[in-house]
C-alpha positions in Angstrom: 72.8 131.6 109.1 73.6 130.4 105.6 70.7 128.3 104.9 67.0 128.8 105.7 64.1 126.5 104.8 61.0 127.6 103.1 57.5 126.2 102.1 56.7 125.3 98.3 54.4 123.3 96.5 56.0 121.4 94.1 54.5 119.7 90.9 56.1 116.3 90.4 54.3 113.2 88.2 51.4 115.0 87.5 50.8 116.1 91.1 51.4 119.0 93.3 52.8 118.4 96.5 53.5 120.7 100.2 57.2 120.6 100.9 60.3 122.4 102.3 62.6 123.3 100.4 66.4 125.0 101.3 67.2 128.9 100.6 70.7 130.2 100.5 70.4 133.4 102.6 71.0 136.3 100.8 71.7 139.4 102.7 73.5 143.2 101.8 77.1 144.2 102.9 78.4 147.4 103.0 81.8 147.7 102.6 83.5 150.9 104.7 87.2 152.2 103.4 88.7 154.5 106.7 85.6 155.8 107.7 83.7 156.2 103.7 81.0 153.9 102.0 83.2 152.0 99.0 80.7 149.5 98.0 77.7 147.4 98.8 77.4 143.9 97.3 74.7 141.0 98.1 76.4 137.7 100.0 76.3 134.6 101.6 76.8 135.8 105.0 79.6 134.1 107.2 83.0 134.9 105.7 82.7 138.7 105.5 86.1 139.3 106.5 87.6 137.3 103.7 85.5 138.3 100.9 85.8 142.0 102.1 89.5 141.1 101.9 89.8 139.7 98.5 88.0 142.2 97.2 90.4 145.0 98.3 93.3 143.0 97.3 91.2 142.3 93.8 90.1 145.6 93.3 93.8 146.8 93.9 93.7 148.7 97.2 96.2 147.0 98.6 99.1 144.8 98.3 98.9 142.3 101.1 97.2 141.5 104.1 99.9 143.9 106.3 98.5 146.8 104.6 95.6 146.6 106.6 95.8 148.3 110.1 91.9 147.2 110.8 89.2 144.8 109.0 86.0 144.0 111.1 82.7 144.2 111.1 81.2 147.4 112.1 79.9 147.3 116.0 77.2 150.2 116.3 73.7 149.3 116.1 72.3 148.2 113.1 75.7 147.7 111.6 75.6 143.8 111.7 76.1 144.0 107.8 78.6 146.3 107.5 82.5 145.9 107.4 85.0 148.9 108.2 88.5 148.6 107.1 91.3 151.0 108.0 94.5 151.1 105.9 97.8 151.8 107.2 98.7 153.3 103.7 96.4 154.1 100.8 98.1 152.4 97.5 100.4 154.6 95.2 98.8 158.0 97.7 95.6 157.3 96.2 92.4 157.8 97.9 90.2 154.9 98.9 87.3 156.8 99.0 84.4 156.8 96.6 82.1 160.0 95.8 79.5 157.7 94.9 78.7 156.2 97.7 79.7 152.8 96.6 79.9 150.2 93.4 77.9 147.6 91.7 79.4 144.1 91.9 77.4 142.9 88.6 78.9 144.3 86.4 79.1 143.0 82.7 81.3 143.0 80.0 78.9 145.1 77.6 79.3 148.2 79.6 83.1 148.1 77.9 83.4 148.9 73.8 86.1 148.5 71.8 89.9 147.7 72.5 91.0 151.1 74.1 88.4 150.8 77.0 89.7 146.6 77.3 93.6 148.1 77.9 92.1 150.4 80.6 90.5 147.7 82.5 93.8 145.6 82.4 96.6 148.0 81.4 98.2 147.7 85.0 98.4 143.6 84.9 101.0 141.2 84.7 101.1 138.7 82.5 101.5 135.5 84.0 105.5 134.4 83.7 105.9 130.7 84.4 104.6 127.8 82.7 104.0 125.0 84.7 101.7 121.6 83.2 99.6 119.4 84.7 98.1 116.3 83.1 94.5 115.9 82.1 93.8 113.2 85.2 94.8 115.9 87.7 92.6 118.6 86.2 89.9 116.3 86.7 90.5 115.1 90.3 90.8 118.8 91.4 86.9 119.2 89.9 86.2 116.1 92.2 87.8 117.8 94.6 85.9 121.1 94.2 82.4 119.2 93.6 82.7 117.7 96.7 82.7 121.1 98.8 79.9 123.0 97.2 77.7 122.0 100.5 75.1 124.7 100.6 75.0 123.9 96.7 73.8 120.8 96.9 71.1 121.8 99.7 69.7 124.9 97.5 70.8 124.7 94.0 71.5 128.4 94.3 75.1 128.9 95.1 78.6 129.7 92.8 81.6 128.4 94.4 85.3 129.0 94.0 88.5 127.0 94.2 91.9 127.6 94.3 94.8 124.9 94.1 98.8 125.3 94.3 101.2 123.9 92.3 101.2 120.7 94.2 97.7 120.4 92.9 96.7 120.6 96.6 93.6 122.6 97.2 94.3 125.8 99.3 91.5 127.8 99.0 87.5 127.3 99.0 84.8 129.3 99.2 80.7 129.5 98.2 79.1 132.9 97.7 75.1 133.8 95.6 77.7 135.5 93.7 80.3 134.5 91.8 82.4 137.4 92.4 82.0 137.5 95.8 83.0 133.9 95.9 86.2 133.9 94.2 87.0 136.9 96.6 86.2 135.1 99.7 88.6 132.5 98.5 91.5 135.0 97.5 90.8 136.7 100.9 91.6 133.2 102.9 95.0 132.8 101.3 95.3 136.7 101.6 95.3 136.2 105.7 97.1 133.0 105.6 100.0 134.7 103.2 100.6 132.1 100.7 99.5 134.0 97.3 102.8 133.0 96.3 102.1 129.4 95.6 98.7 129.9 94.2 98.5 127.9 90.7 94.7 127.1 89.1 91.1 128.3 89.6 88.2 126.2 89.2 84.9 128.3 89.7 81.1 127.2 89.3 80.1 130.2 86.8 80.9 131.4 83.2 84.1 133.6 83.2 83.7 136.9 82.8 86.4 139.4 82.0 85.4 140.4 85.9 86.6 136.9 86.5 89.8 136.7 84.8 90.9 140.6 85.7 90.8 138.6 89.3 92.9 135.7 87.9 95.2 138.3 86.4 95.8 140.0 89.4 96.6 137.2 91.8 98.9 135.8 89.2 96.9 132.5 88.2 98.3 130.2 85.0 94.9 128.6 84.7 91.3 129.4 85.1 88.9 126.7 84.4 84.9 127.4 85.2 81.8 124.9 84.5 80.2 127.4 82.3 81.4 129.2 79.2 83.7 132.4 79.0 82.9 136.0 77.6 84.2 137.2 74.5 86.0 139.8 76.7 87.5 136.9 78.9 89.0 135.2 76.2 90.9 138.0 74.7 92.0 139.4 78.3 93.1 135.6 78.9 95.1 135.3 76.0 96.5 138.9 76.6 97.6 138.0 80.0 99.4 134.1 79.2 96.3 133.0 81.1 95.1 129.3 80.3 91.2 129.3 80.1 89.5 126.6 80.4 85.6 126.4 80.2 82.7 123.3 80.0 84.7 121.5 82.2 83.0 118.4 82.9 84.0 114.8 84.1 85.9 113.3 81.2 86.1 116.9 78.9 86.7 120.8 78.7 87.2 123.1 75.8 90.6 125.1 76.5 90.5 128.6 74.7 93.7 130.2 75.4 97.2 128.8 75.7 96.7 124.9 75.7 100.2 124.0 76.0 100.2 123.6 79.9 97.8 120.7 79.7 99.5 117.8 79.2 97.1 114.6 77.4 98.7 111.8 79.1 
């Protein structure tokens, strides 16, 4: 269940009136890495697999979907929120194990100072190599195209929601989340499993861009990144750093572009 409905009163023209109103459900994960607690996150249940997925791949555990020997929900008792992966090999011999007991998805860009701790997040990234343009009409048919599947959105209000679209300007990816991480990973995680990263091309995602955000980006090798809201300061700078085109504001006839403008074309 996705959605649930829930009493309120609601004050409109000077009156307050009894009503239902939609809920995005909102429930914890728990994310196991061969046989250890890695992380819990809060999430639109229903596409576990996939944002467990992208989130592996994102966080840089592994390379593809192959190096997974096992990703499924955990079937013990009480372990309905729970996913278990087992990896055939553990990236570069590292361990995938975490002391902590787990992470914090939320994280923000003020818990980094200064340029030295920036490289560390980013060091190990590519920056992106081609340089492909699109005209200004397609960038805003593919937000058409991304407005028109935020349906749990437009029931609750409550939702982020994250697209990803090849360089055919075809969308191949989808995916809504109460988090915006979470939903950009659910979207990376589909075209993890269907093993088309290659032709992956632009983002557009409902919430600002964080340097969270655009670490993603880097690391599944987008040109563009274009989000509703406004970037971070740390965004911008890891952005221009990587040849990443950011794009924020975006809106039915105008964007602001903060980094690399030369792949949109004005025609």
């Amino acid at each position: 269940m996705q959605v649930l409905k829930h009493r309120t009163s609601r004050f409109i023209n000077e009156g307050l009136l009894a009503t239902e109103f939609a809920l995005a459900v909102e429930e914890l994960l728990e994310i196991y890495i061969d046989g250890a607690p890695y992380a819990v996150t809060m999430r639109l249940p229903g596409d576990d697999i996939h944002l467990v997925a992208g989130f592996c791949f994102t966080e840089g555990i592994i390379d593809s979907w192959d190096d997974f020997l096992s990703i499924e929900h955990s079937r013990g008792a009480g372990d309905e929120g729970r996913v278990s992966v087992r990896l055939k090999r553990r990236k570069n011999g590292g361990d995938s194990s975490r002391k902590n007991g787990g992470i914090v998805f939320s994280k923000t860009s003020s818990a980094l100072c200064g340029r030295s701790a920036a490289d560390q997040v980013y060091m190990n990234l590519r920056r992106a190599e081609r340089f492909t343009q699109i005209p200004l009409s397609t960038l805003f048919d593919m937000k058409v195209a991304f407005e028109a599947r935020q349906t749990i959105f437009q029931l609750t209000g409550s939702t982020h929601s994250a697209s990803i679209f090849d360089r055919e300007s075809s969308m191949v990816a989808f995916s809504e989340d109460v988090g915006r991480h979470n939903a950009f990973d659910k979207a990376i995680g589909s075209l993890l499993q269907a093993g088309c990263m290659e032709h992956v091309f632009l983002a557009i995602v409902s919430s600002r861009l964080s340097f969270e955000m655009i670490q993603k980006a880097g690391v599944l090798g987008l040109e563009i990144i274009c989000a509703l809201s406004a970037p971070t300061s740390m965004a911008v700078r890891m952005a221009e750093d990587l040849n990443i085109t950011l794009i924020g504001f975006l809106r039915d006839r105008s964007f602001t572009i903060y980094t690399h403008p030369h792949r949109i074309l004005e025609t």
